[in-house]
Each structure stands twice: as structure tokens, then as C-alpha cells.
C-alpha positions in Angstrom: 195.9 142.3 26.7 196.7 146.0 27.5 194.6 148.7 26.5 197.0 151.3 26.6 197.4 153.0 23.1 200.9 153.0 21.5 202.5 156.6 21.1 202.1 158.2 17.9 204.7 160.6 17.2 203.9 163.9 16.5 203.9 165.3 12.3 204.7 167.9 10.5 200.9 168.3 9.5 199.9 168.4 13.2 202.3 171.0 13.6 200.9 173.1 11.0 197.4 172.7 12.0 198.1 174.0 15.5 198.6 177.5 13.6 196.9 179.9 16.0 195.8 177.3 18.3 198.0 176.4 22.1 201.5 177.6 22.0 203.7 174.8 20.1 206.5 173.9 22.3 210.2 173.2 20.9 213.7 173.1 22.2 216.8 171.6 20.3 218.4 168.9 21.6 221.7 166.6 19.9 222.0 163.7 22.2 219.2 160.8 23.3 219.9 161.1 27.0 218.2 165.2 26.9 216.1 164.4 24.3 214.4 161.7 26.1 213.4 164.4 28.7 212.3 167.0 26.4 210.2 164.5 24.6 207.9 164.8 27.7 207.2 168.5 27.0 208.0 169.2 23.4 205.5 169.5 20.2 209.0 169.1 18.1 212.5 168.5 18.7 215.3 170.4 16.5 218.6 168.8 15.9 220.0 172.3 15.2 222.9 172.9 13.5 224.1 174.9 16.1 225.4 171.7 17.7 228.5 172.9 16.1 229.0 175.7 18.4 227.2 174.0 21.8 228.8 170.7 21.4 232.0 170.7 19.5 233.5 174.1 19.9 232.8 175.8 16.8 233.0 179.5 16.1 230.2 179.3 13.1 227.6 176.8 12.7 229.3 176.5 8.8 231.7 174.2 9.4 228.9 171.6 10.6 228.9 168.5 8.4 225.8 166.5 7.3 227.7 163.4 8.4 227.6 165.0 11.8 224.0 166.2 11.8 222.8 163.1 10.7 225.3 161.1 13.9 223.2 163.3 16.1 220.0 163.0 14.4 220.0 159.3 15.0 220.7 160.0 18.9 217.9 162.3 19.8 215.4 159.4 17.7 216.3 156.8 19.4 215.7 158.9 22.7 212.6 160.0 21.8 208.9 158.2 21.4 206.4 161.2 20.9 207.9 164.2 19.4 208.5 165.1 15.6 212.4 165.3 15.3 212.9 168.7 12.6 217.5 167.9 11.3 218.8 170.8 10.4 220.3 171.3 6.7 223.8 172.4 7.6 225.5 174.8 5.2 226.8 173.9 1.8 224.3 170.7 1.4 221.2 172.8 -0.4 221.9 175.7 -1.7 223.1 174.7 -5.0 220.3 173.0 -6.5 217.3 171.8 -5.5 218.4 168.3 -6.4 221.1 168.0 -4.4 219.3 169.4 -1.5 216.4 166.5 -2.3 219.5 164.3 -2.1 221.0 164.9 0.9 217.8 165.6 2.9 216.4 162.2 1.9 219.9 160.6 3.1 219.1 162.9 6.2 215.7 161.4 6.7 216.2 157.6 5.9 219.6 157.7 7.9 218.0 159.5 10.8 214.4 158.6 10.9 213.7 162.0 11.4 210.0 163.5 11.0 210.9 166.7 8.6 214.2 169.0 8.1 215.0 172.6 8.1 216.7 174.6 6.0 217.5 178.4 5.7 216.8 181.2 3.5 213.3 182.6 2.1 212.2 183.9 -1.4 216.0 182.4 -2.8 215.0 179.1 -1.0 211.4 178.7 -2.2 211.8 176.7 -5.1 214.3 174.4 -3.2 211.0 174.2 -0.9 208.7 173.4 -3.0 211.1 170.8 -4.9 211.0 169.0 -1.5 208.0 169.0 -0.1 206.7 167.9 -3.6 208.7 164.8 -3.4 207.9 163.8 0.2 210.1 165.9 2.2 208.7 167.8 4.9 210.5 171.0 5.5 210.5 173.8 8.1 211.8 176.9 6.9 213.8 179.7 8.9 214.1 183.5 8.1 215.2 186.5 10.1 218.3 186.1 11.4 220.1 183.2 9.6 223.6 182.0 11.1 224.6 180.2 8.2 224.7 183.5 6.0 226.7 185.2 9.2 229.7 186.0 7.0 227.5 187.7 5.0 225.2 189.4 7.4 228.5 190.5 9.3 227.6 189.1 12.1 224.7 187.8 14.2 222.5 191.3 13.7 218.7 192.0 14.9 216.9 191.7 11.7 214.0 194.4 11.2 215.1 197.2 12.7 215.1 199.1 9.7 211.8 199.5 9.2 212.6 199.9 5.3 213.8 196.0 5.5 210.3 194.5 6.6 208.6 194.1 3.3 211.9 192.0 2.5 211.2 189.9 5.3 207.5 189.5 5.2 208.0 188.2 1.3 210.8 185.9 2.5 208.4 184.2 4.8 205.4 184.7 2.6 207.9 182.5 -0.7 208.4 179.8 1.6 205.1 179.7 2.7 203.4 179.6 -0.6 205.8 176.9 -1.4 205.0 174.6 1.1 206.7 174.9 4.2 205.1 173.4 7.1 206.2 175.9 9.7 208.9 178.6 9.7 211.7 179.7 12.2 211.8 183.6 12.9 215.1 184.2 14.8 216.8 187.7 16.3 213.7 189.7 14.6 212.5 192.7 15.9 208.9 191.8 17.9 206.7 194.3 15.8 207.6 192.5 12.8 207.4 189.0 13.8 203.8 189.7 15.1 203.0 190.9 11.9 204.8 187.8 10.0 202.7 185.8 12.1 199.0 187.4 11.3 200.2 187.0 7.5 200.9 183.6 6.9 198.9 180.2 7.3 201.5 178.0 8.5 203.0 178.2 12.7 205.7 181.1 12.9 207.9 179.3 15.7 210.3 182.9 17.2 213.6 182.6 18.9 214.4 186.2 19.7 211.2 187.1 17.8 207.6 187.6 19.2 205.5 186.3 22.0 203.0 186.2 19.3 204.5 183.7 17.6 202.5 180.5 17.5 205.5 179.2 18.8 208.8 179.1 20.8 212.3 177.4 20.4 215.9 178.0 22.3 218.8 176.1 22.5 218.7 173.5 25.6 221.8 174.5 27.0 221.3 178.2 26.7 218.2 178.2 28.8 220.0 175.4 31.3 222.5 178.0 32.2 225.6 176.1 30.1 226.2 178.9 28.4 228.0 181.6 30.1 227.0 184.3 27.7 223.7 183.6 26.4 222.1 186.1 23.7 219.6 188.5 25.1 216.6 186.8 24.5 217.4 183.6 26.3 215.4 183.0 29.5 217.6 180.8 31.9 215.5 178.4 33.6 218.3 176.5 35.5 221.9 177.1 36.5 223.4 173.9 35.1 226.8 175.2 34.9 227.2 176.0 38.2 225.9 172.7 39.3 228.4 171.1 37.0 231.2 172.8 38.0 230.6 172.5 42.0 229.9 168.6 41.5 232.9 168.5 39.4 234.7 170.3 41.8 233.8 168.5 44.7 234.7 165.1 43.3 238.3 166.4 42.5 239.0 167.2 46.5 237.7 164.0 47.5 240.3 162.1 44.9 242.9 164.1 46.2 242.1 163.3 49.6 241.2 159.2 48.7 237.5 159.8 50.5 236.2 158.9 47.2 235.5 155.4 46.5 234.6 155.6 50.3 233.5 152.1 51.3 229.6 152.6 49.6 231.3 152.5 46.6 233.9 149.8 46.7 233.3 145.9 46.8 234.4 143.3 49.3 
């Protein structure tokens, strides 16, 4: 019989008990083949909703649908053994009631398998929080720099530089907090202000262009592979996929044009 003990995957309560403990590791990831890799290295995977902008072209992430989250959702599971998988709540599915979000984030979760979901929004988004998590649900909240509200923001702007604006901030994480969330998303937040987020709440503060004080990290898989030609400042590229692509790519297209490729390795007699 082997002694070897079967993977457990990661929960949303381990994640929040790892508040000011090691660094909590996280990238996104929308397809099983990547998310199988990251699974070696990450606390939590996020099926962001920015798939709509990485993978299918989209200006916005609003136009993402929850039948497409949930198509991805079921990809990066099935890839993964070890990880919590976090779906993101793609626009227009929670905001108008805290039922229908607890409706279309349990067809998320039973659909998907996934471990918890995310949502956006903080003291307007509380009681949707605490609806959810009451009812089984666990959910990651995310503050800061929201790109589902970009229409409204005008863009995709540095929260926080106004210092007048942090109190706002610090009682949107504070709401969603108190109401249950398991961990919260800072993104594009001045670093002064995502430190002091993070020394104010109990639950992990997880920064993409926040705070190396964060108790944790996330970026986008193919920003930090080098996929993405103009990545926003505070994404560290750790490989030049791209450019690999591309020269591969490149190279196969002169050797079909010149019939080298199949060369006789790759033909059968």
C-alpha cells in the first residue's frame, strides 16, 4: 500500500490564517495546461476576469460573461491538485441584489468546483459579503482600483493619491472585512496606503500594484511572462515569452516555405 498522503487542496480559511505569516503566493491563470504549472508554486489560483482582455481581445473586463468565467473555471480545476481556485464575479452578475449574486456564485462554484469567488467593491459590497459567506460562499473581496467600475473611475487611475481619499479606502476594506471576507485584493493603490490597509485589518491583503507589505502578491500570468507588450508599471517580467513565441513561430514559417519541415524525423515510412 503506499504511504504517500493524498493532496489536499488549499482553503479559503488557510488562506486567511496565513495573515502576517510567509508571503501568500498567487497568479491568475484561465486554462489547465498553465494552471497545472502554477499549482506547483501558488497558495491560490485566480480565474480573473481579466481573461477578457488577455484571452479574447476585450477592451474592458465588462463585457466578460459568467458563462465564460465559469468555461474557464472548469479548465484551471481540472489542471490543478493543490491550490484554492478564487472565479471571479464578472460584472453585472452581483451588484443588484445579494440574492442574485448568492445565485450565480453558487452556479459558479457547483459548475466549477472552485474553492471561493471574488467580487468587487467595499462598503456598497458588504452586505452582498456577508449574504454569502453566511450561506457557504467563500468570498475574496477586491478594493483599490477596480476595472469593472473603469467607466466610472475614467479610466484605470492610481487609487490613493489624494491623501484626502484614504479614509474612503481604509473603510471599504475595513466593510468587507467585518463582513466576512476571507482575504481582499488591493490593486493600483498607492504603497503608503496599502501598508497601512494591511496593519488594519485581520484578514491577508493580497496587492497587485499595491504594497510589498501586503501579506500577499498576485499579477496576471501573461503580464509577468512577457505576453504582454505594454504591461502596467508594476508588473515584474520574469520571462520574455513573446519573443520566444514569435521567433519559434517565425522559424517554422521559413521552413514550410522551404518544405525542410516535416524533415524526415517527423514523417513515417
Amino acid at each position: 500500500m503506499s504511504t504517500q498522503k493524498p493532496i489536499r487542496r488549499t482553503t479559503a480559511p488557510q488562506i486567511t490564517r496565513r495573515k502576517g505569516g510567509d508571503p501568500i503566493v498567487s497568479l491568475t491563470s484561465y486554462h489547465a495546461h498553465t494552471a497545472a504549472i502554477v499549482d506547483q508554486y501558488a497558495d491560490f489560483i485566480l480565474v480573473g476576469d481579466s481573461l477578457g482582455m488577455v484571452m479574447h481581445g476585450m477592451e474592458s473586463t465588462v463585457g466578460v460573461s459568467l458563462e465564460l468565467m465559469i468555461m474557464h473555471g472548469k479548465a484551471v480545476v481540472r489542471g490543478t491538485k493543490k491550490a484554492l481556485v478564487v472565479v471571479d464575479m464578472p460584472f453585472g452578475t452581483y451588484e443588484e441584489s445579494p440574492s442574485e449574486a448568492f445565485r450565480n456564485a453558487a452556479r459558479v462554484m457547483k459548475e466549477t468546483q472552485c474553492g471561493a469567488v471574488k467580487l468587487e467593491g467595499g462598503v456598497r459590497m458588504a452586505e452582498t459579503v456577508h449574504f454569502l459567506t453566511e450561506r457557504g460562499i467563500p468570498v475574496m473581496a477586491h478594493t483599490g482600483l477596480t476595472p469593472q467600475s473603469v467607466n466610472v473611475m475614467g479610466g484605470f487611475r492610481t487609487q490613493g493619491r489624494d491623501e484626502d481619499t484614504w479614509a474612503m479606502h481604509e473603510a471599504d476594506a475595513r466593510a468587507v472585512s467585518d463582513a466576512g471576507a476571507f482575504g481582499i485584493v488591493l490593486e493600483g493603490m498607492v504603497e503608503p496606503l496599502a501598508a497601512r490597509i494591511t496593519s488594519q485589518i485581520p484578514i491577508p491583503t493580497i496587492g497587485i500594484g499595491a504594497s510589498p507589505q501586503c501579506d500577499g502578491q498576485i499579477l496576471v500570468l501573461e503580464d509577468m511572462l512577457g505576453l504582454n507588450p505594454t504591461p502596467p508599471k508594476f508588473v515584474k517580467v520574469y520571462g520574455n515569452l513573446g519573443g520566444q513565441i514569435e521567433a519559434a513561430v517565425k522559424a517554422y514559417a521559413e521552413e514550410v516555405k522551404a518544405r525542410s519541415f516535416p524533415g524526415e524525423d517527423q514523417v513515417y515510412r
